[in-house]
C-alpha positions in Angstrom: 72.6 -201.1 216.4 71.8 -204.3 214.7 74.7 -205.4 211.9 73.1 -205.8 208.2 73.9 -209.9 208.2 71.3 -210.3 210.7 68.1 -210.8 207.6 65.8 -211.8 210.6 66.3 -208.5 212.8 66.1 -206.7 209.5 63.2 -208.0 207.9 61.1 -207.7 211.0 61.9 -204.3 211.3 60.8 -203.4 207.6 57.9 -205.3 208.0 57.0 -203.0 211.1 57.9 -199.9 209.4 55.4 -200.7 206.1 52.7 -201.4 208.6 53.3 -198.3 210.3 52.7 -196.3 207.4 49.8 -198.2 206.2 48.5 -197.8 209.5 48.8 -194.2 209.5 46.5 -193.7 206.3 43.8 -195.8 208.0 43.7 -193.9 210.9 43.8 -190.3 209.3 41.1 -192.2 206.8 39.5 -192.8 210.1 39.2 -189.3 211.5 37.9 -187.9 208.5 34.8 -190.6 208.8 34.1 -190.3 212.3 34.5 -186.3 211.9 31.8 -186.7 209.2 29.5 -188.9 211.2 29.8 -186.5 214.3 28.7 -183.1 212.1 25.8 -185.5 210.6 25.0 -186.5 214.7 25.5 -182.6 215.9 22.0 -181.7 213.1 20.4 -184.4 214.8 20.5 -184.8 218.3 22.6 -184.4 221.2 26.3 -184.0 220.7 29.0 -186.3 221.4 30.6 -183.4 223.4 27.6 -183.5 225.7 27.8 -187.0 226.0 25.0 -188.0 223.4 25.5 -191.3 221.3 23.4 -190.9 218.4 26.5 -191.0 216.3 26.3 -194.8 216.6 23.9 -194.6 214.1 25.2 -193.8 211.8 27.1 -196.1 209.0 30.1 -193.5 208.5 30.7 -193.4 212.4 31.2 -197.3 212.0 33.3 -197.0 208.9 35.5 -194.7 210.3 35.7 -197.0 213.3 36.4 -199.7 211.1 38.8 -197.6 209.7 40.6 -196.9 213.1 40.4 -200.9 214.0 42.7 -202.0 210.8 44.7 -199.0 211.7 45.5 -200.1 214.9 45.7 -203.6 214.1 48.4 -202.9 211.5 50.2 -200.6 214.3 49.5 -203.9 216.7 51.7 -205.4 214.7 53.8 -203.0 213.7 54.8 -202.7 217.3 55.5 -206.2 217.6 58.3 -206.4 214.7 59.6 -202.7 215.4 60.9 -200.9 218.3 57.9 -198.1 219.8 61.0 -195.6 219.0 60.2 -196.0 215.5 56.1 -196.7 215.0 55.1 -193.6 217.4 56.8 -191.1 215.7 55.2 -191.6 212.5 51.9 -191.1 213.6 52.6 -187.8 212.6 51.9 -189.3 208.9 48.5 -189.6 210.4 48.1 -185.7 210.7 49.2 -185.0 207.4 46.8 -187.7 205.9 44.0 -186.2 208.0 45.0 -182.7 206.9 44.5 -183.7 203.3 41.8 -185.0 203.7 40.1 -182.8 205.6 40.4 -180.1 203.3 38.9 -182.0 200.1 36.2 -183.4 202.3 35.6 -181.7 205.3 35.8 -178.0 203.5 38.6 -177.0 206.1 41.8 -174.8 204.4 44.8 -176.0 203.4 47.3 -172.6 203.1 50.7 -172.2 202.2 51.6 -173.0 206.1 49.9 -176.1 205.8 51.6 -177.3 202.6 55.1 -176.5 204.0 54.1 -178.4 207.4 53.2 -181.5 205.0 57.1 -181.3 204.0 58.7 -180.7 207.4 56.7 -184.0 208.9 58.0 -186.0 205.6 61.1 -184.5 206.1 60.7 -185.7 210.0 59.5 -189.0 209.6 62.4 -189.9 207.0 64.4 -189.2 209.4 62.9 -191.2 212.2 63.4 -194.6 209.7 66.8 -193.4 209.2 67.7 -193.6 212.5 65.2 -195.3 215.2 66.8 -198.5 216.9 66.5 -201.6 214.4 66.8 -204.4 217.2 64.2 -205.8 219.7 65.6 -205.5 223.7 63.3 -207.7 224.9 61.9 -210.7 223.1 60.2 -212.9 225.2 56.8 -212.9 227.2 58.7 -213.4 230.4 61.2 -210.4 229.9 58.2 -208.3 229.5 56.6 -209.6 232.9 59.5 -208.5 234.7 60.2 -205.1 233.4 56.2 -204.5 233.2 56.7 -204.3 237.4 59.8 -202.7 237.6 59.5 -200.0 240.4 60.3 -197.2 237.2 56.8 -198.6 235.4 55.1 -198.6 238.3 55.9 -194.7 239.0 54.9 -193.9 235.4 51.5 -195.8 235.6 50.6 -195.0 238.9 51.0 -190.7 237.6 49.5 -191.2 234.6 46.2 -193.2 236.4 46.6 -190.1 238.8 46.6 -187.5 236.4 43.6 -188.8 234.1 41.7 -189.5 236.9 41.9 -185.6 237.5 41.8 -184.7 234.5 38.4 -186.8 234.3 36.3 -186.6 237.8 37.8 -182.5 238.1 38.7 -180.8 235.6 36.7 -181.9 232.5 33.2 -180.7 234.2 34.9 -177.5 234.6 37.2 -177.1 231.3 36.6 -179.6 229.0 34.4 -177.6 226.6 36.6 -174.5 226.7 39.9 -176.1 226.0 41.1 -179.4 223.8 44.0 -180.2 226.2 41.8 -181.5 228.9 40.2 -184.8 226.7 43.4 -184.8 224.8 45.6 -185.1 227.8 43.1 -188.3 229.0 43.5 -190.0 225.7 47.5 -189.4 225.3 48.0 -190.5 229.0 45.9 -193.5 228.8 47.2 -194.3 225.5 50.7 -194.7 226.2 50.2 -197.6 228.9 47.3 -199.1 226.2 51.0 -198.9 223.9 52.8 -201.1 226.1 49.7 -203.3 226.5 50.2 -203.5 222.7 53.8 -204.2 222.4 53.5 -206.7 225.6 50.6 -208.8 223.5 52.6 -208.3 220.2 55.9 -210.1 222.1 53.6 -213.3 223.1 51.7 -213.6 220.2 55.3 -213.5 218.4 56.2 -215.9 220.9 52.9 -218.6 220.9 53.4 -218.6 216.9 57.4 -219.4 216.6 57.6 -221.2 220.3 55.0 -222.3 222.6 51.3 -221.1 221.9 49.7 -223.3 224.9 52.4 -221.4 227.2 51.1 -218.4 226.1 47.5 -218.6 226.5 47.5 -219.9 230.0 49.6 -217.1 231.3 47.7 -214.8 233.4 50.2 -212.0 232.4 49.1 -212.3 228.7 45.3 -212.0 229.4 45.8 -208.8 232.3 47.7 -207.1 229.0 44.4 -207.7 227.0 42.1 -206.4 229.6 44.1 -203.3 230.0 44.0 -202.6 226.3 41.0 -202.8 225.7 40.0 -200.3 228.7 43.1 -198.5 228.0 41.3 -198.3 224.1 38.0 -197.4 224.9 38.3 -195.1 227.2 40.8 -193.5 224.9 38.0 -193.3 222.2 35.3 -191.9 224.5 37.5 -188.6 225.0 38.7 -188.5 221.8 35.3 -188.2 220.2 34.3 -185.5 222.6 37.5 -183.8 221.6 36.8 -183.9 217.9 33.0 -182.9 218.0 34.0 -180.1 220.2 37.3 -178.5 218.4 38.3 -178.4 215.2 40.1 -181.9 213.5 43.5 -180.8 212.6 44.1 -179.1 216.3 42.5 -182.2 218.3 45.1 -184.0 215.4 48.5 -182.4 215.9 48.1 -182.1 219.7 47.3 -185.2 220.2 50.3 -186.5 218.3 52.6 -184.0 220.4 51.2 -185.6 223.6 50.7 -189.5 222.6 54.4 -189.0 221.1 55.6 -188.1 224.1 53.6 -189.8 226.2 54.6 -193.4 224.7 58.7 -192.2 224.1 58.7 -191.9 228.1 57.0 -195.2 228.3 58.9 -196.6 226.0 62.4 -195.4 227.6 61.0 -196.1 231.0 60.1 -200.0 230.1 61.7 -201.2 226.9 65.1 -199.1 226.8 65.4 -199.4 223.3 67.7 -196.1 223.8 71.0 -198.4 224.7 71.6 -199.3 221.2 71.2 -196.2 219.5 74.8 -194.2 219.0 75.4 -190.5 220.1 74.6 -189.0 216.2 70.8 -191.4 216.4 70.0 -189.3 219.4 70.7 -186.2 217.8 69.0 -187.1 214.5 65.7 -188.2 216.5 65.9 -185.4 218.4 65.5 -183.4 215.3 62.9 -185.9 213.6 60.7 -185.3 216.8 60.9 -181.0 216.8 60.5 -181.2 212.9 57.1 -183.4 213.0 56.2 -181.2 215.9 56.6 -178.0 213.9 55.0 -179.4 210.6 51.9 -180.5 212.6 51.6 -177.0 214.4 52.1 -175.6 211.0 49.4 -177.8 209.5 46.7 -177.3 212.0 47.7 -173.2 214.0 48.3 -171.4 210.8 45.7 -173.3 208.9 43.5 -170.2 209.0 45.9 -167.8 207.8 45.3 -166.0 204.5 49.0 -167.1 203.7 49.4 -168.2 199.7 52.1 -166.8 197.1 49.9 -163.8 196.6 49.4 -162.4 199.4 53.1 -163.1 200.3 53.9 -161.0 196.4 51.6 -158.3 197.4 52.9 -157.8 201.1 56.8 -157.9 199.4 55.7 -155.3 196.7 54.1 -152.9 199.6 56.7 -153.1 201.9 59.3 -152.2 198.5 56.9 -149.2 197.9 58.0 -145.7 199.2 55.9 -144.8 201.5 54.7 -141.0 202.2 56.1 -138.5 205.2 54.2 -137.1 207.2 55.0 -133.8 208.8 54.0 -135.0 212.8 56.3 -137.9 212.5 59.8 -135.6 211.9 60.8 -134.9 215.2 63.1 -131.4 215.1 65.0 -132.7 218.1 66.4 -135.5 216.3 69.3 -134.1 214.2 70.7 -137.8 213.3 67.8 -138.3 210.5 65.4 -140.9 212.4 61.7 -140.2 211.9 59.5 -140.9 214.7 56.4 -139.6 215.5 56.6 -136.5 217.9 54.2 -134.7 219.9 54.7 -131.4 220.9 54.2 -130.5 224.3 51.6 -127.7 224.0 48.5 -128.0 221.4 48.6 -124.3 219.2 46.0 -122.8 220.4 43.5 -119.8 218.5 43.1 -116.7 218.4 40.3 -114.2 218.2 40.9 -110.6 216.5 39.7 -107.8 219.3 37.0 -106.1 217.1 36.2 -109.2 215.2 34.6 -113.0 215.5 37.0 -113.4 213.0 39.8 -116.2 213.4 43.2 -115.0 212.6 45.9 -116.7 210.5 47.6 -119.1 212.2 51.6 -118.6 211.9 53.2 -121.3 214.0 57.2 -121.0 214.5 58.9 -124.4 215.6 62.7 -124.5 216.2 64.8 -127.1 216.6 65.8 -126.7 219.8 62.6 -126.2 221.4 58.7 -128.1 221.4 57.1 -124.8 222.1 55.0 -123.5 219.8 55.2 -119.6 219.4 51.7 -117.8 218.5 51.9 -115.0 216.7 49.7 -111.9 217.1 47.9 -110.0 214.3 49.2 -110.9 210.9 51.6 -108.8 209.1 50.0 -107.9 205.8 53.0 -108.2 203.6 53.5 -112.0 205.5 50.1 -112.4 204.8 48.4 -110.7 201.7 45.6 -112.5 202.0 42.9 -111.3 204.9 40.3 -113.3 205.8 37.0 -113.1 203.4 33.6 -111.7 205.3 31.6 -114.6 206.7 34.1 -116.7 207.7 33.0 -118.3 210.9 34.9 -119.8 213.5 32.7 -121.7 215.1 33.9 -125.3 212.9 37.3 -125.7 211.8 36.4 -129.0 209.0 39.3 -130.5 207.0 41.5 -127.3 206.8 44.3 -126.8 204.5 47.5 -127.3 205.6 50.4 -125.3 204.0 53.8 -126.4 205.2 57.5 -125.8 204.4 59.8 -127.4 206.3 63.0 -125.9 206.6 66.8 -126.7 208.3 65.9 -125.8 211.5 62.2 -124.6 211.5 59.1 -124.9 209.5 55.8 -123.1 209.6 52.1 -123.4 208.2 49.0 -121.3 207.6 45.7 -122.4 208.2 43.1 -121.6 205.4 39.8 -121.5 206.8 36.8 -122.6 204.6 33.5 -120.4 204.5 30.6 -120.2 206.0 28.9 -122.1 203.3 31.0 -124.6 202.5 30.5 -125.8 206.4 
């Protein structure tokens, strides 16, 4: 880590953590714009996610792009005074902004969840000032030239040109309108490299200002970084507009930070190694700035549509305090350590018929504890049961009968009172 006398090292790398967060609220500023524009394009026309363009019509669309340029200028040059370790992370700023936002503007919820996720990702990004890497590892145009074609970076672009190329030309025509990881995937991969682009022109523009500027301008390196950002960018944009007119903001959001973050910390560690000055106590503070952000954007954006506020949360809390009723068919007689569960017995009672009558008789069922059969018993005994069965009782619909049971030690018993005739 850099000492506190070096006022250079340290004032470039507050300077690239205020543009950070500025650049954050113009980009979730953006979102919201574009979002807008696309729902006014969808009444209209084709939609983005079928590949119409009749969004760039429209003057929000163009503010919101405007929106996303500064944003991206400021992270420009936020990259170029502060190590990626530190800018990429708090992006996740971006989701919270774009949360906000989106519910005062774009009518989507804002629940308990989503608060709370708010908190975590402040909590997070705190954390990643705290403790990201405060010194630059490389500092000059040339440095960057050689690590840019390092056999490691060359791995790392050649997968991720690999994989968006798939995830393009095979399975976007196939997925891409059923799932948000497809387009999100293209504009994380592609973004990463578009990232280093960005850091490489940030380190010679640094460099034609305070050194050499003619240098600069007439090295081929400097001008192949510009062309790949701006196709990096574009095509970054392209699926990131079909992502949002497709799926909802605040998922397209928070999974695109998850990817991009981790996308450009590979990069990052594959091309910069910014890592080597950290300590062993940075890695494990990041490490826990990164799964914080991560949960407070899934929080935001998964459980957004959760009927989750403090009274729902007071009324499920007073009914699961509330005593709740018994119910005869869940007290298994098997089970003498007091556990309720329900229990079916293994043979349905059945009914039956008197011999000289279409009457039905009283039910009397006898249920030990040591068995599950059920015991049918034959004609009633007056003295059990006093009461006879009233003329005209049919038998031919049994309809909410009443249930008389006493439950004793080790057995319990009901009757069955059948309604009448007229009542059916």
């Amino acid at each position: 880590m850099v000492s506190e006398t070096d006022p250079d090292s340290s004032l470039s790398f507050y300077a690239g953590l205020c543009l950070a967060v500025l650049s954050t609220l113009m980009i979730g500023s953006g979102f919201i714009f574009k979002k807008r524009a696309l729902l006014r394009a969808a009444n209209r026309g084709i939609r983005a996610g079928d590949g119409g363009l009749i969004y760039l019509r429209d003057w929000m669309w163009w503010a919101g792009l405007s929106l996303f340029a500064l944003g991206e200028g400021a992270n420009f040059v936020a990259y170029a005074l502060a190590p990626a370790v530190l800018v990429t992370p708090l992006g996740g700023l971006s989701v919270l902004v774009c949360a906000v936002l989106s519910y005062q503007f774009l009518g989507e919820r804002l629940n308990l969840a989503g608060k709370l996720g708010c908190l975590i990702c402040l909590l997070g990004s705190t954390l990643v000032m705290l403790h990201a890497p405060k010194e630059q590892v490389v500092d000059t145009l040339n440095e960057m030239r050689v690590i840019f074609f390092d056999r490691a970076f060359i791995i790392y672009g050649a997968f991720v040109l690999l994989l968006a190329s798939l995830l393009i030309f095979v399975l976007g025509p196939r997925f891409g309108k059923t799932t948000p990881l497809i387009y999100i995937l293209i504009s994380a991969s592609l973004g990463s490299l578009s990232v280093m682009a960005c850091k490489g022109l940030g380190i010679g523009i640094k460099e034609a200002i305070l050194k050499d500027f003619a240098r600069t301008l007439t090295s081929w390196f400097f001008w192949m970084l510009i062309v790949l950002l701006i196709a990096g960018i574009s095509i970054q944009l392209y699926y990131l507009n079909r992502a949002l007119d497709l799926f909802n903001t605040g998922l397209v959001t928070a999974l695109l930070y998850v990817f991009f973050t981790g996308f450009v910390l590979t990069a990052s560690a594959i091309l910069f190694r910014e890592w080597v000055t950290l300590e062993v106590m940075d890695y494990v503070e990041l490490s826990l700035a990164f799964v914080l952000i991560t949960v407070g954007v899934f929080m935001m954006t998964v459980l957004k549509d959760v009927d989750l506020n403090w009274k729902t949360l007071a009324a499920a809390r007073s009914a699961s305090n509330s005593p709740g009723l018994l119910r005869g068919d869940e007290l298994n007689p098997n089970d003498t350590r007091g556990r309720y569960k329900r229990y079916k017995p293994k043979q349905s009672p059945s009914i039956r018929k008197s011999p000289d009558s279409q009457h039905l008789l009283p039910l009397t069922e006898s249920w030990s504890s040591d068995s599950s059969e059920l015991d049918l018993a034959g004609p009633p005994n007056p003295t059990a049961h006093p009461v006879a069965l009233e003329p005209g009782t049919t038998d031919s619909v049994l309809t909410n009968p009443t249930v008389d049971r006493g439950v004793g030690m080790n057995s319990f018993s009901f009757n069955l009172t059948l309604p009448n005739s007229k009542d059916v």
